[in-house]
N, C-alpha and C positions, 0 to 999 in steps of 0.2 A: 869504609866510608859509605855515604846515603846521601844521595844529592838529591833537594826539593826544589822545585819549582812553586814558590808562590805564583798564581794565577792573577789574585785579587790585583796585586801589586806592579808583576809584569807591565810595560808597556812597550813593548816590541822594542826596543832600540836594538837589539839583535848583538850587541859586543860580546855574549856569551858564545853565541855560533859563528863570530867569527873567529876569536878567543882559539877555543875548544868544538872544530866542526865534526871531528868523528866522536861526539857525545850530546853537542844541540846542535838542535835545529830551529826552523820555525814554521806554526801551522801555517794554513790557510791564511788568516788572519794578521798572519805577522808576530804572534807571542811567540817565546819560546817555548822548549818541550826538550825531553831526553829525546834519544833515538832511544826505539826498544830495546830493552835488558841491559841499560847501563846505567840503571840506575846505582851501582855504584863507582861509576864512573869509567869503567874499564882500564883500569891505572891509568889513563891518560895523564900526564903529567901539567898538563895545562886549565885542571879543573880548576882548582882554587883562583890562579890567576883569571879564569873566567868567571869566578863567584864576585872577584875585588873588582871586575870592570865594569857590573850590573851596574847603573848609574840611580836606581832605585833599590841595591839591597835585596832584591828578589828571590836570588840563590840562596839558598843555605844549604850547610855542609857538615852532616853528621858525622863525628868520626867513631867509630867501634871500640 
């Protein structure tokens, strides 16, 4: 799996990190972000369910 963050899209509501907080997070700014090197998710079991909470669709989730 290959977890993106759309940027453009993003608007901080943060349900991803709360979701899934040992894989997002959020900057400075409030957007989200992976933590380093999980980008593919670190099996976290709860990625997807934080892809379906984005309330703009922002996640996407590559499967291999």
């Amino acid at each position: 799996m290959r977890i993106r963050i759309d940027q453009d899209v993003c608007i901080g509501a943060g349900q991803c990190a709360l979701t899934a907080p040992g894989v997002f997070t959020q900057d400075d700014d409030g957007f989200s972000e992976l933590l380093p090197g999980l980008t593919d998710g670190g099996g976290d079991p709860m990625v997807r369910e934080a892809a379906r909470a984005c309330p703009v669709r922002a996640i996407e989730i590559e499967e291999n």
